[in-house]
PDB file of N, CA, C, O and CB in Angstrom:
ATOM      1  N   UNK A   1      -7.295  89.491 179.832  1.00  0.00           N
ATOM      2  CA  UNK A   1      -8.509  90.002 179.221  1.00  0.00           C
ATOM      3  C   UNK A   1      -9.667  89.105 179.650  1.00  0.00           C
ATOM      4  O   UNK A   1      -9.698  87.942 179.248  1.00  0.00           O
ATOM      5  CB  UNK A   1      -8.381  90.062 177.663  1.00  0.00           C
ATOM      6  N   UNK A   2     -10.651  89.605 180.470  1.00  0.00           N
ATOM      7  CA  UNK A   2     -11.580  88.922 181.299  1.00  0.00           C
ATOM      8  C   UNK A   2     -13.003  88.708 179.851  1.00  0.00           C
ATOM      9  O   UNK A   2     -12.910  88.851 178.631  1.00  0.00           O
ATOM     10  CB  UNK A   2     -12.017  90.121 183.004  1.00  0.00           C
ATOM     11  N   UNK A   3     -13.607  88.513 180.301  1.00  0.00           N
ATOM     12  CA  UNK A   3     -15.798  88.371 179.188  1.00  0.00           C
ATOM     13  C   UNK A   3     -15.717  89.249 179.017  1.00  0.00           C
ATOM     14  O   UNK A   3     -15.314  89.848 178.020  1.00  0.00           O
ATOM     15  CB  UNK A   3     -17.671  88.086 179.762  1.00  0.00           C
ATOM     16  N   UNK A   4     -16.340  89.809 180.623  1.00  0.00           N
ATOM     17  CA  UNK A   4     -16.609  91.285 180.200  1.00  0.00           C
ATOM     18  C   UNK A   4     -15.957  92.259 179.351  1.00  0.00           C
ATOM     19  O   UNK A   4     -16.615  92.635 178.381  1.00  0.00           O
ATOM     20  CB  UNK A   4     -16.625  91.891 181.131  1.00  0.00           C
ATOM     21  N   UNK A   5     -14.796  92.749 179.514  1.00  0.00           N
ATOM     22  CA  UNK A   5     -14.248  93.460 178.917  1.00  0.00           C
ATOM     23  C   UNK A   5     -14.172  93.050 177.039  1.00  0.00           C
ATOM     24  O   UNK A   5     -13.845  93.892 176.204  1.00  0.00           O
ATOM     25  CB  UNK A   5     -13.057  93.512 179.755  1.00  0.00           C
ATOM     26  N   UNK A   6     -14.498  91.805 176.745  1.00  0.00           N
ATOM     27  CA  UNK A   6     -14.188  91.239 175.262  1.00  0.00           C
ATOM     28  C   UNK A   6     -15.743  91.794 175.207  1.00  0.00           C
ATOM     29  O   UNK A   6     -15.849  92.629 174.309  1.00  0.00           O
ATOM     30  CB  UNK A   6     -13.669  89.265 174.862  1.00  0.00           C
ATOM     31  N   UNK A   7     -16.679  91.618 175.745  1.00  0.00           N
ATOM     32  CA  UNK A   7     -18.131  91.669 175.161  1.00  0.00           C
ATOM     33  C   UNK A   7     -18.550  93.285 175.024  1.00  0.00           C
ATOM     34  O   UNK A   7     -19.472  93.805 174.396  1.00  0.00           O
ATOM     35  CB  UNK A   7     -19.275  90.796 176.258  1.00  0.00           C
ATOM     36  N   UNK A   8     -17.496  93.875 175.873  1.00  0.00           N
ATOM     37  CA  UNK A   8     -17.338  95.671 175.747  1.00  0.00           C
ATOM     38  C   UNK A   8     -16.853  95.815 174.622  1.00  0.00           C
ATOM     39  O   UNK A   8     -17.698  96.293 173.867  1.00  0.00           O
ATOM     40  CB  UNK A   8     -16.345  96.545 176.779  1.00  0.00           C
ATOM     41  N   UNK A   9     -15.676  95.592 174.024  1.00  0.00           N
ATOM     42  CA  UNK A   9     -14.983  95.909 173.014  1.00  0.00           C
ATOM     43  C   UNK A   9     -15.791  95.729 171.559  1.00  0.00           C
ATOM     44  O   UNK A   9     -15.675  96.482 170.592  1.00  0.00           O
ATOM     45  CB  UNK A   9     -13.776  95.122 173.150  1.00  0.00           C
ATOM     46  N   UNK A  10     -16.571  94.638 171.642  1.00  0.00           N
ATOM     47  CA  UNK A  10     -16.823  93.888 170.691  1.00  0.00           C
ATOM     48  C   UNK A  10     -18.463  94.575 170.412  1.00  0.00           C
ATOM     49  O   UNK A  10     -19.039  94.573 169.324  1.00  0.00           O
ATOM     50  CB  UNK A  10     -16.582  92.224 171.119  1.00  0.00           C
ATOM     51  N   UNK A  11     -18.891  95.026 171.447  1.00  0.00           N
ATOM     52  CA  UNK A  11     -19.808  95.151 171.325  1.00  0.00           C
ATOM     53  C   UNK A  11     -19.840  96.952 170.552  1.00  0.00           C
ATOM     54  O   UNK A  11     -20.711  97.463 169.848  1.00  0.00           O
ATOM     55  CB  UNK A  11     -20.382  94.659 172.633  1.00  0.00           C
ATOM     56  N   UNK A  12     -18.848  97.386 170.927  1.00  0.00           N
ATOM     57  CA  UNK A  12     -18.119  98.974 170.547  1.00  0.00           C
ATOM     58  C   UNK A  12     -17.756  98.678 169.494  1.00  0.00           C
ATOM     59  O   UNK A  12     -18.298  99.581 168.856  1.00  0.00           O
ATOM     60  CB  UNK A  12     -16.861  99.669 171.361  1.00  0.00           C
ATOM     61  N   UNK A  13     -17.110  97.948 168.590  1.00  0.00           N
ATOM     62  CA  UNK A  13     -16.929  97.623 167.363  1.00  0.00           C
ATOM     63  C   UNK A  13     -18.173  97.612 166.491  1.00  0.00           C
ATOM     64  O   UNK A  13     -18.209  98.181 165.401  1.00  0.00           O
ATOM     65  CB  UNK A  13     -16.310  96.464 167.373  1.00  0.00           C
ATOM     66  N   UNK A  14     -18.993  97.071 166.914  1.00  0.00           N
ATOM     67  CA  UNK A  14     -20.586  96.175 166.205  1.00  0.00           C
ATOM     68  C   UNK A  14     -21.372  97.456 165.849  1.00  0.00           C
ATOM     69  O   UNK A  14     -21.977  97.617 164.788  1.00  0.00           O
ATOM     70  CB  UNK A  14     -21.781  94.980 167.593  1.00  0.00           C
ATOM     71  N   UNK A  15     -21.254  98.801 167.372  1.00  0.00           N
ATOM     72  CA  UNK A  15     -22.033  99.751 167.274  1.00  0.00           C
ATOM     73  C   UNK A  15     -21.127 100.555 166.152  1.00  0.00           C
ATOM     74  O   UNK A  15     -21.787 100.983 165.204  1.00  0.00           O
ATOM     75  CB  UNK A  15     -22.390 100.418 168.692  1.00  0.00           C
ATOM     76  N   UNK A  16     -19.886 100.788 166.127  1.00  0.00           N
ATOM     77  CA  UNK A  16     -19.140 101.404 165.272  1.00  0.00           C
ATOM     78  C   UNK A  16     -19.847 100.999 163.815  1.00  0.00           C
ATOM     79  O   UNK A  16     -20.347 101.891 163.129  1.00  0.00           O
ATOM     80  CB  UNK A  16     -17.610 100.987 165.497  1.00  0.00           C
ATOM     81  N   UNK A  17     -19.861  99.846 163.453  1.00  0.00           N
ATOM     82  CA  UNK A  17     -20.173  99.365 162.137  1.00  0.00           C
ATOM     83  C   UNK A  17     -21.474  99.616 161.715  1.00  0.00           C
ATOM     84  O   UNK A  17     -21.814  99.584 160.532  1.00  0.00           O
ATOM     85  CB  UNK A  17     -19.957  98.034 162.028  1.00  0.00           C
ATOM     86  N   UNK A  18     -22.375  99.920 162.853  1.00  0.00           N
ATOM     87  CA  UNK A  18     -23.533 100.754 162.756  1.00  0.00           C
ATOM     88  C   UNK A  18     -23.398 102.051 162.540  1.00  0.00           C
ATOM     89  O   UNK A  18     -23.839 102.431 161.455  1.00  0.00           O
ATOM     90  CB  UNK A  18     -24.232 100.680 163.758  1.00  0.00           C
ATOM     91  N   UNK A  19     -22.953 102.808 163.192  1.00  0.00           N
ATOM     92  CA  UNK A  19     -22.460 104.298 162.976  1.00  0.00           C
ATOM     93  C   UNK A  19     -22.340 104.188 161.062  1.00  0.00           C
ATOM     94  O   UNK A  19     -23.174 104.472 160.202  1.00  0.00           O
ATOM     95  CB  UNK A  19     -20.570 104.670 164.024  1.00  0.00           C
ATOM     96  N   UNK A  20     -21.188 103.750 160.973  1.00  0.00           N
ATOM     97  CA  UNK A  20     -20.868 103.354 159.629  1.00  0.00           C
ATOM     98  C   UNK A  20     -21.959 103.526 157.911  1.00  0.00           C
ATOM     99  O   UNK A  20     -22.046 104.222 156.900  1.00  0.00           O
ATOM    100  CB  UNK A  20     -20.629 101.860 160.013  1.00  0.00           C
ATOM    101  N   UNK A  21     -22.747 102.015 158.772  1.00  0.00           N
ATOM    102  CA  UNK A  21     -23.834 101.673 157.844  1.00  0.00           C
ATOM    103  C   UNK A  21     -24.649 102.980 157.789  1.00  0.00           C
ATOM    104  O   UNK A  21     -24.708 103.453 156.654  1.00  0.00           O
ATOM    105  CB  UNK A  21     -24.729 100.368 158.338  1.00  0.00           C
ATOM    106  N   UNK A  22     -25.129 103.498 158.507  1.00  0.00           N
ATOM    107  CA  UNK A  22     -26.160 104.785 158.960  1.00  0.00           C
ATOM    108  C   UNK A  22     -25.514 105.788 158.270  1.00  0.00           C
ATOM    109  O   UNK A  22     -26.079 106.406 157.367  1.00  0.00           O
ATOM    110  CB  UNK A  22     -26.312 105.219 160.677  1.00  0.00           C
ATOM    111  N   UNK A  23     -24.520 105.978 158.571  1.00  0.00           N
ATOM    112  CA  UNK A  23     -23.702 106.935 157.449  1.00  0.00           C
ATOM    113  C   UNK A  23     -24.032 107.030 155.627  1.00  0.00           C
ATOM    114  O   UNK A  23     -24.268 107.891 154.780  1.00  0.00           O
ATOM    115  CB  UNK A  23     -22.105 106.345 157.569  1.00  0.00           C
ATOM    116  N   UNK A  24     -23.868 105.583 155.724  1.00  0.00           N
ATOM    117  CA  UNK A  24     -23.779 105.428 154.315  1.00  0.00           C
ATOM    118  C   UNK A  24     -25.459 105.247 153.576  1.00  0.00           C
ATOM    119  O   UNK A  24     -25.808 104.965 152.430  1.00  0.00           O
ATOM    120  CB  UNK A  24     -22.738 104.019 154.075  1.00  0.00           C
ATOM    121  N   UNK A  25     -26.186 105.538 154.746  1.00  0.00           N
ATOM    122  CA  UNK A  25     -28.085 105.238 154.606  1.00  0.00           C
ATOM    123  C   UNK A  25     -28.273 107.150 154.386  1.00  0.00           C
ATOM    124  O   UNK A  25     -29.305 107.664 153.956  1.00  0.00           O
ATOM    125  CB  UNK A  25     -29.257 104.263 156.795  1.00  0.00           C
ATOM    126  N   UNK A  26     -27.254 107.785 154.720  1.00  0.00           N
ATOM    127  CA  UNK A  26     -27.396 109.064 155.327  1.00  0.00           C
ATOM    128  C   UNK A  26     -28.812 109.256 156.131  1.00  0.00           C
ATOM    129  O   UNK A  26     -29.774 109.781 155.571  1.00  0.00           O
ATOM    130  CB  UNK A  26     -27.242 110.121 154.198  1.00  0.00           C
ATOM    131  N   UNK A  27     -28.855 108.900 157.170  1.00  0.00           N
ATOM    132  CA  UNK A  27     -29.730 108.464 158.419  1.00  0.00           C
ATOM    133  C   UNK A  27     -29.838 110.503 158.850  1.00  0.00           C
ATOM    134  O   UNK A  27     -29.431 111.467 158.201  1.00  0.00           O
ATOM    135  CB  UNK A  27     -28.575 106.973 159.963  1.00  0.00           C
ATOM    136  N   UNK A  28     -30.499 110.430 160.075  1.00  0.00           N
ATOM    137  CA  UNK A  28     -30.512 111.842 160.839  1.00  0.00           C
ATOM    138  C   UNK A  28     -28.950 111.734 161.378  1.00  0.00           C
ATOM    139  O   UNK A  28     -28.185 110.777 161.489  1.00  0.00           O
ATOM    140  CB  UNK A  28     -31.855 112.004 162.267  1.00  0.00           C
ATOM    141  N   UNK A  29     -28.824 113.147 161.661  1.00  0.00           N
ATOM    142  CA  UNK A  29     -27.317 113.397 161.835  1.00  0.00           C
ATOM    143  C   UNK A  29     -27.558 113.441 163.536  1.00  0.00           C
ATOM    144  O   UNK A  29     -26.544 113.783 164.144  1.00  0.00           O
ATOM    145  CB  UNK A  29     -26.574 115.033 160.941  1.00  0.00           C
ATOM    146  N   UNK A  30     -28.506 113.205 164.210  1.00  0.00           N
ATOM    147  CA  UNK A  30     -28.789 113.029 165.163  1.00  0.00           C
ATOM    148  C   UNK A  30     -28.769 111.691 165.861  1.00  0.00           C
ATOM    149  O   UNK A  30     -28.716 111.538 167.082  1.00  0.00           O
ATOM    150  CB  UNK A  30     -29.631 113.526 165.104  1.00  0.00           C
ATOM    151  N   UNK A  31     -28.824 110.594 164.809  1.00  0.00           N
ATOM    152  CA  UNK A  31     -29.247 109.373 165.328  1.00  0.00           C
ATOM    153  C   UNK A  31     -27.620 108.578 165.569  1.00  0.00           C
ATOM    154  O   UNK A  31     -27.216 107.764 166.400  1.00  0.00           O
ATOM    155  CB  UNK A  31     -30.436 108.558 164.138  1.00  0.00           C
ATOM    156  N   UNK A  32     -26.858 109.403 164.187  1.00  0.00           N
ATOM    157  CA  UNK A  32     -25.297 109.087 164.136  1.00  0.00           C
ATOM    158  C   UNK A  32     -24.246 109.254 165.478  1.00  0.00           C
ATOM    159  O   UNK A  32     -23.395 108.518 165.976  1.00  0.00           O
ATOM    160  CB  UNK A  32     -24.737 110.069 163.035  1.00  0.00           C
ATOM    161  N   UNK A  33     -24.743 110.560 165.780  1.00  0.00           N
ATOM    162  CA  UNK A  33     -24.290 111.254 167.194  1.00  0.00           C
ATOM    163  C   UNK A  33     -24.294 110.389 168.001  1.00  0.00           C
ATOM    164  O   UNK A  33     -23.215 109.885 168.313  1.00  0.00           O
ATOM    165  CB  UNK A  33     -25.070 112.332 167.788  1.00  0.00           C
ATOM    166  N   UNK A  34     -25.822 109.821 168.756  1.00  0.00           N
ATOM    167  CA  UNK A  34     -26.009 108.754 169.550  1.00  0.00           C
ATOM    168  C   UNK A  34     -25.304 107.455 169.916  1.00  0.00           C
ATOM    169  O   UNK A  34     -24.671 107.053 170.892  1.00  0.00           O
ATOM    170  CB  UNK A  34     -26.871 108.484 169.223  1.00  0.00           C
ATOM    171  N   UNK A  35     -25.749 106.860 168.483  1.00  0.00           N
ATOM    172  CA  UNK A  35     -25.055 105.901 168.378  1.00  0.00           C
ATOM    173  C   UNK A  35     -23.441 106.004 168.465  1.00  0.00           C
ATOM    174  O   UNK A  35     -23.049 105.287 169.386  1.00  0.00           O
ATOM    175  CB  UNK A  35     -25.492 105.433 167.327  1.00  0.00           C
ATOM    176  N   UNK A  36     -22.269 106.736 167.735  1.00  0.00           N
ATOM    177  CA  UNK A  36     -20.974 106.893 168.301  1.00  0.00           C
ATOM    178  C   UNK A  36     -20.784 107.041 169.671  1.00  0.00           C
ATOM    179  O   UNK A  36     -19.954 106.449 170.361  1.00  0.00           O
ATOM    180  CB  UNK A  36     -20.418 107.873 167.786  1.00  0.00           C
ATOM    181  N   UNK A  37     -21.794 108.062 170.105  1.00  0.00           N
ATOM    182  CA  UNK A  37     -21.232 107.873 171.679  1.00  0.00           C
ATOM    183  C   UNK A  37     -21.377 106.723 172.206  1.00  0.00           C
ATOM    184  O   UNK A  37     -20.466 106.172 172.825  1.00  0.00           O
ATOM    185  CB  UNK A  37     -21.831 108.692 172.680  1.00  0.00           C
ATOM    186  N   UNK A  38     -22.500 106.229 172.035  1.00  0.00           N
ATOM    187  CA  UNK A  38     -22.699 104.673 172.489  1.00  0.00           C
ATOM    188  C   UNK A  38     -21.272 103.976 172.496  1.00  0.00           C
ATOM    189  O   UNK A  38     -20.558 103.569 173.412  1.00  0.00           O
ATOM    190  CB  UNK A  38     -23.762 103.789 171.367  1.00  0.00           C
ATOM    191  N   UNK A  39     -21.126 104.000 171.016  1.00  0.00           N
ATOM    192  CA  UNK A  39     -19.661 103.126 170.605  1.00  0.00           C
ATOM    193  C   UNK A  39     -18.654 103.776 171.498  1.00  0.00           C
ATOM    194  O   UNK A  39     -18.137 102.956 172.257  1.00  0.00           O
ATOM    195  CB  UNK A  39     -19.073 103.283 168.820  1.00  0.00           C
ATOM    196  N   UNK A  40     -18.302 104.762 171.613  1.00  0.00           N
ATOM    197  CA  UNK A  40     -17.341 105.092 172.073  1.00  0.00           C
ATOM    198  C   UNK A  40     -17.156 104.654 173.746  1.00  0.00           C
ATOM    199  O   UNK A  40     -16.100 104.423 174.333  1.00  0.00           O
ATOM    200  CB  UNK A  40     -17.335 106.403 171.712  1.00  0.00           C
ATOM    201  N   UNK A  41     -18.829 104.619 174.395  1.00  0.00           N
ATOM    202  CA  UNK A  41     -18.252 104.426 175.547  1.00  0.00           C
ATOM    203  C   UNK A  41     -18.430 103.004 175.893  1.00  0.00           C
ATOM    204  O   UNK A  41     -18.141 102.522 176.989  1.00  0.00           O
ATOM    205  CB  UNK A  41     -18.744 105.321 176.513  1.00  0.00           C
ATOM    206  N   UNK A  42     -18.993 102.274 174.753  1.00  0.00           N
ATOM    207  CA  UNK A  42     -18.310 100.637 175.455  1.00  0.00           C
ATOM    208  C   UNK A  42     -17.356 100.555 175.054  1.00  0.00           C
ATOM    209  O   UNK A  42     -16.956  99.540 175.623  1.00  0.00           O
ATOM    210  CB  UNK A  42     -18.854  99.202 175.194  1.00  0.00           C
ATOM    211  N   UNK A  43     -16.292 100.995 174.207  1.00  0.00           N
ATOM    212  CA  UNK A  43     -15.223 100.603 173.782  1.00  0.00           C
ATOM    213  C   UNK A  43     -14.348 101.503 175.207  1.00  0.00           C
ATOM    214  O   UNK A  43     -13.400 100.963 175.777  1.00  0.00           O
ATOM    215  CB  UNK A  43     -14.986 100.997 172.010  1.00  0.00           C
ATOM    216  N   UNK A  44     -14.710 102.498 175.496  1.00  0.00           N
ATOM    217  CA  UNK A  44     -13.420 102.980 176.307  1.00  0.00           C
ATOM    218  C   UNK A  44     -14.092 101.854 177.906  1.00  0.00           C
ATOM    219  O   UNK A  44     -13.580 101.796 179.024  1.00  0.00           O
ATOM    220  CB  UNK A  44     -13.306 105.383 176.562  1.00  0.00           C
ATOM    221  N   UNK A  45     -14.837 101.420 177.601  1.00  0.00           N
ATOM    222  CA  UNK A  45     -15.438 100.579 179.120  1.00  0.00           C
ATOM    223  C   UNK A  45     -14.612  99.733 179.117  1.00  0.00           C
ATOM    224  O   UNK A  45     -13.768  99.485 179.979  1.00  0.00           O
ATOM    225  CB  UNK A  45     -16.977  99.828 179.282  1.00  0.00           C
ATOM    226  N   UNK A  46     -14.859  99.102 177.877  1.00  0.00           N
ATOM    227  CA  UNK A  46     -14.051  97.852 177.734  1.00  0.00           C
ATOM    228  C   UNK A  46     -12.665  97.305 177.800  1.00  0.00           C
ATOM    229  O   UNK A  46     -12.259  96.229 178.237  1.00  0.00           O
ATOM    230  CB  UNK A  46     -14.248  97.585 176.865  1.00  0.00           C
ATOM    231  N   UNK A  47     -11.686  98.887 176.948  1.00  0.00           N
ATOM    232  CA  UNK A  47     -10.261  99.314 177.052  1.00  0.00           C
ATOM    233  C   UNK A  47      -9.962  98.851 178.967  1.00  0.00           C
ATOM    234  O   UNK A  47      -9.332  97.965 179.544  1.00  0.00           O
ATOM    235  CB  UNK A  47     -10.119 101.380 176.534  1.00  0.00           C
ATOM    236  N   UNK A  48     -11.054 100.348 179.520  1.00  0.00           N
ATOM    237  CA  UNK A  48     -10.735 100.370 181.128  1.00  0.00           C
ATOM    238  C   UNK A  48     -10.949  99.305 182.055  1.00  0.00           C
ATOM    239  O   UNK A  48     -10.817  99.406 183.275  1.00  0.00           O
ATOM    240  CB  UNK A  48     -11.447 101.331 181.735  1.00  0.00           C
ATOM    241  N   UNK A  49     -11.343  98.100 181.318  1.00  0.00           N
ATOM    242  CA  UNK A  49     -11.408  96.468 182.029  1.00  0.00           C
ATOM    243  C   UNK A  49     -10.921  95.830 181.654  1.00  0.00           C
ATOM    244  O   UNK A  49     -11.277  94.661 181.508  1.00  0.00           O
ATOM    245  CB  UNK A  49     -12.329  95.699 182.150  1.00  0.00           C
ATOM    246  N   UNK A  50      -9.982  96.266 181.357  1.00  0.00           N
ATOM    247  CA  UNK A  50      -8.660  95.513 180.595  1.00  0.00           C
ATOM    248  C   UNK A  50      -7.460  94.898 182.252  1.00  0.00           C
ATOM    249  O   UNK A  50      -7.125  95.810 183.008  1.00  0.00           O
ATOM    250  CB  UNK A  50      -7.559  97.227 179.214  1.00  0.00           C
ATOM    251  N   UNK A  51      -7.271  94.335 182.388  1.00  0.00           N
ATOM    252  CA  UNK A  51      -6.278  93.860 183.515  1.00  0.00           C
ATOM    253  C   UNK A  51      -5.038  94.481 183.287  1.00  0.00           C
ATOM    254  O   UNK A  51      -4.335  94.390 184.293  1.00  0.00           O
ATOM    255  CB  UNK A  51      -6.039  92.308 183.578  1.00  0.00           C
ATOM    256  N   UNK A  52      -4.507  95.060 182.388  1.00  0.00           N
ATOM    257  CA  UNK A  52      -2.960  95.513 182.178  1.00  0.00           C
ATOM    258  C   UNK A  52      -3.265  96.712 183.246  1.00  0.00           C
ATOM    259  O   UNK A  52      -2.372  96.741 184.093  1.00  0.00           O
ATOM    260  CB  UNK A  52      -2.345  96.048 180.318  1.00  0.00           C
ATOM    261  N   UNK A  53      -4.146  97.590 183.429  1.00  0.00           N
ATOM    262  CA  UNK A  53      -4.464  98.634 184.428  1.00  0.00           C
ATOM    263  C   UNK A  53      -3.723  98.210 186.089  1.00  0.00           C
ATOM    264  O   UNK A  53      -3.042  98.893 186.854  1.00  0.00           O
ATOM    265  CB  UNK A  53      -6.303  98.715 184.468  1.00  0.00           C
ATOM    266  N   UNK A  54      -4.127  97.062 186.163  1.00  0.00           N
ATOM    267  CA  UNK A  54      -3.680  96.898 187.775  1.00  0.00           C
ATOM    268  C   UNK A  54      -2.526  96.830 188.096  1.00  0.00           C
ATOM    269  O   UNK A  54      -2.222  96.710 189.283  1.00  0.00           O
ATOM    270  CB  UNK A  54      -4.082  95.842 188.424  1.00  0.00           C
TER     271      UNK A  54
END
Protein backbone atom coordinates (compact mmCIF):
# COMPACT_ATOMS: atom_id res chain seq x y z
CA UNK A 1 0.00 0.00 0.00
CA UNK A 2 1.90 3.00 -1.51
CA UNK A 3 0.81 7.42 -0.16
CA UNK A 4 -0.97 7.71 -2.79
CA UNK A 5 -3.32 5.18 -2.67
CA UNK A 6 -3.73 5.76 1.55
CA UNK A 7 -4.39 9.59 0.77
CA UNK A 8 -7.19 8.18 -1.91
CA UNK A 9 -8.85 6.06 0.50
CA UNK A 10 -8.75 8.37 3.24
CA UNK A 11 -9.57 11.07 1.53
CA UNK A 12 -12.98 8.91 0.19
CA UNK A 13 -13.73 8.21 3.70
CA UNK A 14 -13.50 12.13 4.90
CA UNK A 15 -15.82 12.94 1.74
CA UNK A 16 -18.14 10.02 2.82
CA UNK A 17 -18.45 11.61 6.35
CA UNK A 18 -19.41 14.66 4.52
CA UNK A 19 -22.05 13.07 2.45
CA UNK A 20 -23.18 11.93 5.92
CA UNK A 21 -23.10 15.25 7.86
CA UNK A 22 -25.08 16.99 4.79
CA UNK A 23 -27.54 14.39 5.13
CA UNK A 24 -28.21 14.96 8.49
CA UNK A 25 -28.16 19.20 7.70
CA UNK A 26 -30.75 17.90 5.00
CA UNK A 27 -28.58 20.03 2.52
CA UNK A 28 -29.88 20.09 -1.50
CA UNK A 29 -30.32 16.63 -2.70
CA UNK A 30 -28.14 17.85 -5.37
CA UNK A 31 -25.15 18.82 -3.44
CA UNK A 32 -25.37 15.07 -1.71
CA UNK A 33 -25.21 13.50 -5.25
CA UNK A 34 -21.92 15.35 -5.95
CA UNK A 35 -20.27 14.93 -3.20
CA UNK A 36 -20.84 10.77 -3.08
CA UNK A 37 -19.63 10.59 -6.38
CA UNK A 38 -16.68 12.43 -5.39
CA UNK A 39 -16.37 9.82 -2.52
CA UNK A 40 -16.91 7.13 -4.47
CA UNK A 41 -14.37 7.82 -7.00
CA UNK A 42 -11.40 8.44 -4.72
CA UNK A 43 -12.16 5.54 -2.89
CA UNK A 44 -12.44 3.20 -6.00
CA UNK A 45 -8.97 5.30 -7.16
CA UNK A 46 -7.53 4.45 -4.25
CA UNK A 47 -8.86 0.56 -3.97
CA UNK A 48 -7.30 0.52 -7.91
CA UNK A 49 -3.68 1.67 -6.46
CA UNK A 50 -3.60 -0.77 -4.33
CA UNK A 51 -0.37 -3.13 -5.32
CA UNK A 52 -2.28 -6.53 -4.70
CA UNK A 53 -3.53 -5.69 -8.55
CA UNK A 54 -0.09 -6.50 -10.09
Amino acid sequence: MNGLSTVFILLGLFLLGGVYSFWKQQLPKSLLVLLSIGSAMCLLAGVLRLEVWN
